[in-house]
C-alpha positions in Angstrom: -22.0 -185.7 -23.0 -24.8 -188.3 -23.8 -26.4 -187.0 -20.4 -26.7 -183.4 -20.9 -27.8 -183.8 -24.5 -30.8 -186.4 -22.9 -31.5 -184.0 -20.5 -31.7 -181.0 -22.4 -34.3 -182.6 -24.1 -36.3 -183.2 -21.3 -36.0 -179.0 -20.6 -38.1 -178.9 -23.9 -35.3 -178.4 -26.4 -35.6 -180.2 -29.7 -33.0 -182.9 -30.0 -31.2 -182.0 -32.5 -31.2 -178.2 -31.6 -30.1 -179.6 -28.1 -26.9 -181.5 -29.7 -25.8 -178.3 -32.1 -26.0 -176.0 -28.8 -23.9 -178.4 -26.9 -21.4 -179.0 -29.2 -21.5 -174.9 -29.9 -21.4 -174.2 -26.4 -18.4 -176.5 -24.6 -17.6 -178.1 -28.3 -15.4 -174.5 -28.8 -15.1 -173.9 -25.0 -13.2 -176.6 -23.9 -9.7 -176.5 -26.0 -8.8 -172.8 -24.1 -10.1 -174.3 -20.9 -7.6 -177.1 -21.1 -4.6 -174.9 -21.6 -4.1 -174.2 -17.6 -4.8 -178.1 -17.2 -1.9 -178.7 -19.3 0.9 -176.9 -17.0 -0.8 -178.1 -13.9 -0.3 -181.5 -15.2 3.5 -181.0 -15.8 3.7 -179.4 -12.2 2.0 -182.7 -10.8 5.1 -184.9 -12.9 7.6 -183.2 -11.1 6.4 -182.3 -7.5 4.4 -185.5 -6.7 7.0 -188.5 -7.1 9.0 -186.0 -4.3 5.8 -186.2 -2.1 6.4 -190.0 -2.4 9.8 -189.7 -1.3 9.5 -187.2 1.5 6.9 -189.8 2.6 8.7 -192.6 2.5 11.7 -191.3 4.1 9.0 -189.8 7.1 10.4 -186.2 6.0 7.5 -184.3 7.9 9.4 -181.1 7.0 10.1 -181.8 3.9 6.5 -183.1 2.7 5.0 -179.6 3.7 7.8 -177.8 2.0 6.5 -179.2 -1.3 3.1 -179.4 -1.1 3.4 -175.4 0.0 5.5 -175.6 -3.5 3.1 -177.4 -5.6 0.2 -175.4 -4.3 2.3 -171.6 -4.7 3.2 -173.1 -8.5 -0.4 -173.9 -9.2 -1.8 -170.5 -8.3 1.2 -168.9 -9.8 0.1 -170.6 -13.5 -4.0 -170.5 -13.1 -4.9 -167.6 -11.5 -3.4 -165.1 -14.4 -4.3 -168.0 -17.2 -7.8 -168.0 -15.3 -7.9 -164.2 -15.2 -6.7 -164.3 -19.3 -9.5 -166.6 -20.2 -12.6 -164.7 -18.5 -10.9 -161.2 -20.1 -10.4 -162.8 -23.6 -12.0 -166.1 -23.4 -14.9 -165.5 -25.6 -13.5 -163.1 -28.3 -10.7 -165.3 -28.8 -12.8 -168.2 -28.9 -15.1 -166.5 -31.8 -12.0 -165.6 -33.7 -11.2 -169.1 -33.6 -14.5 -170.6 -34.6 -16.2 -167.8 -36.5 -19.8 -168.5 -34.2 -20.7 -165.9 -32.3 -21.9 -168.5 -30.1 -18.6 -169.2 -29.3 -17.6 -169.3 -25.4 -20.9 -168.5 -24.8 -20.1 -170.0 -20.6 -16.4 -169.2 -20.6 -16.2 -167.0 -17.8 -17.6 -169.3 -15.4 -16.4 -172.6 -16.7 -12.8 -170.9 -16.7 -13.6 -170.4 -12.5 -14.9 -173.8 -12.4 -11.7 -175.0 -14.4 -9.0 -173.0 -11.4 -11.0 -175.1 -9.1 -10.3 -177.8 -11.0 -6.8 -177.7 -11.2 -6.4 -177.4 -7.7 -8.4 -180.7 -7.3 -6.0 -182.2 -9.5 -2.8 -181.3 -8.1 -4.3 -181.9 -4.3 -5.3 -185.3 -5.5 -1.7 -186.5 -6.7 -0.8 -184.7 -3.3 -2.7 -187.1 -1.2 -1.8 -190.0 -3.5 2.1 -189.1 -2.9 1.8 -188.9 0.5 0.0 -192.4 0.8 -3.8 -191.1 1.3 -5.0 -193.0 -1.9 -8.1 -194.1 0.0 -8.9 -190.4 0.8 -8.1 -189.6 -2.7 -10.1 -192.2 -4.1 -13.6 -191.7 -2.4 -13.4 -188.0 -2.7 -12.8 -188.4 -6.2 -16.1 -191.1 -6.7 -18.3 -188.7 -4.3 -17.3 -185.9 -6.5 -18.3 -187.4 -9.6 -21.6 -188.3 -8.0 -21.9 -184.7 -6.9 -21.9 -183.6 -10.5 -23.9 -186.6 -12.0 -26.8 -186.0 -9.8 -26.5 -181.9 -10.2 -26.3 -182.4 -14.2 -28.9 -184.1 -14.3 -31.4 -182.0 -12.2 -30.2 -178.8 -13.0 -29.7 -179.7 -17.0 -33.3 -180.5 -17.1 -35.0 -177.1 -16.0 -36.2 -175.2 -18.7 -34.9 -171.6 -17.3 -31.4 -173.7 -16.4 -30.6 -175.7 -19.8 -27.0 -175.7 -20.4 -26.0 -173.6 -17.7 -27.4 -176.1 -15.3 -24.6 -178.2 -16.5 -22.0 -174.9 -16.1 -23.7 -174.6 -12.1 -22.6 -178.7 -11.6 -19.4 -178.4 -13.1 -18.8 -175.6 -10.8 -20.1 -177.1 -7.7 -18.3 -180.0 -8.5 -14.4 -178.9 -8.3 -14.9 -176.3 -6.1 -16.2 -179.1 -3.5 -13.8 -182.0 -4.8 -10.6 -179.6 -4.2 -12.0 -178.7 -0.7 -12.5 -182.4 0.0 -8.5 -182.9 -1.3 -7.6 -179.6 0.8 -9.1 -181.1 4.0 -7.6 -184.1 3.5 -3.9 -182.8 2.7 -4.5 -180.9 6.2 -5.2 -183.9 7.7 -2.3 -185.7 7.3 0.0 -187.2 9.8 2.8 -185.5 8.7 1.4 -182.1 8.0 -0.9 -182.0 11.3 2.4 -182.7 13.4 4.8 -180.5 11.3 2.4 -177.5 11.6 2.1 -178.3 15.7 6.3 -178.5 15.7 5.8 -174.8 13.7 3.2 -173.6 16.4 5.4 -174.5 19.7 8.7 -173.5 18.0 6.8 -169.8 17.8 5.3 -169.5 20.9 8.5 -170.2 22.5 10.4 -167.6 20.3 7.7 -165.2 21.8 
């Protein structure tokens, strides 16, 4: 938070009309984002200690059965809560608050959020199936991402806070591509979906 508000001063805001429109902005944003956070969090409590299993047991079938699961359950809960929150996002969140100001950047943010949850339910994915390292340095290069684009972006004076909308953005769409990839990639999956491939050529 510290970050944006410093930057926004540099745009050319005064500070403390910098801090009020922050704290307007996400301040009364951010409790109707984190309602599709909160199922994709349950999800991850039940699917990813069976990742761990399947992997342990070297259950190649069985590990792409549930991440195809925990995937199909993730866009089954954020894609209409997603689709809710850019339809009613911003009049609920002026009932709510009584500023018009209110969900000023829902829409976006609530895209930037779906991303979101995807990176988080890939990332307990790839720690389940024992790709912590992979896990771990997209996770760091992610935060980087949006560190250095908050900070550039924040700082332009025809950007201001939705500079910091633009890196928020960036950031999860690119950190669950990263985790996608990396899913892909794994032993198990790459020769479960070869297995898949031969088995339907030969049926043809």
């Amino acid at each position: 938070m510290y970050r944006v508000w410093a930057r926004l001063i540099v745009s050319g805001i005064d500070p403390s009309k910098a801090l009020s429109a922050y704290g307007v902005a996400f301040g009364m944003t951010m409790p109707l984002l984190n309602l599709p956070m909160a199922f994709i969090v349950s999800v991850s409590l039940v699917t990813i200690p069976r990742i761990s299993e399947a992997a342990a047991l070297r259950d190649e079938g069985s590990i792409m059965r549930r991440v195809r699961k925990s995937l199909t359950a993730t866009a089954a809960i954020t894609l209409p809560l997603t689709a809710f929150l850019i339809a009613y996002g911003k009049p609920i969140s002026v009932a709510l608050f009584k500023n018009p100001a209110a969900g000023a950047y829902i829409e976006p943010l609530a895209v930037g959020t779906l991303f979101g949850c995807f990176e988080y339910i890939l990332h307990g994915l790839l720690n389940g199936m024992g790709r912590e390292k992979a896990a771990a340095s997209n996770m760091i290069m992610v935060g980087a991402l949006q560190l250095a684009l908050t900070w550039y972006l924040t700082a332009m004076p025809e950007l201001r806070l939705m500079g910091y909308v633009w890196a928020y953005l960036v950031a999860n769409v690119v950190g669950s591509l990263l985790n996608l990839r990396d899913v892909l990639k794994a032993p198990g999956n790459s020769s479960a979906r070869r297995r898949a491939a031969k088995r339907k050529a030969h049926n043809v």
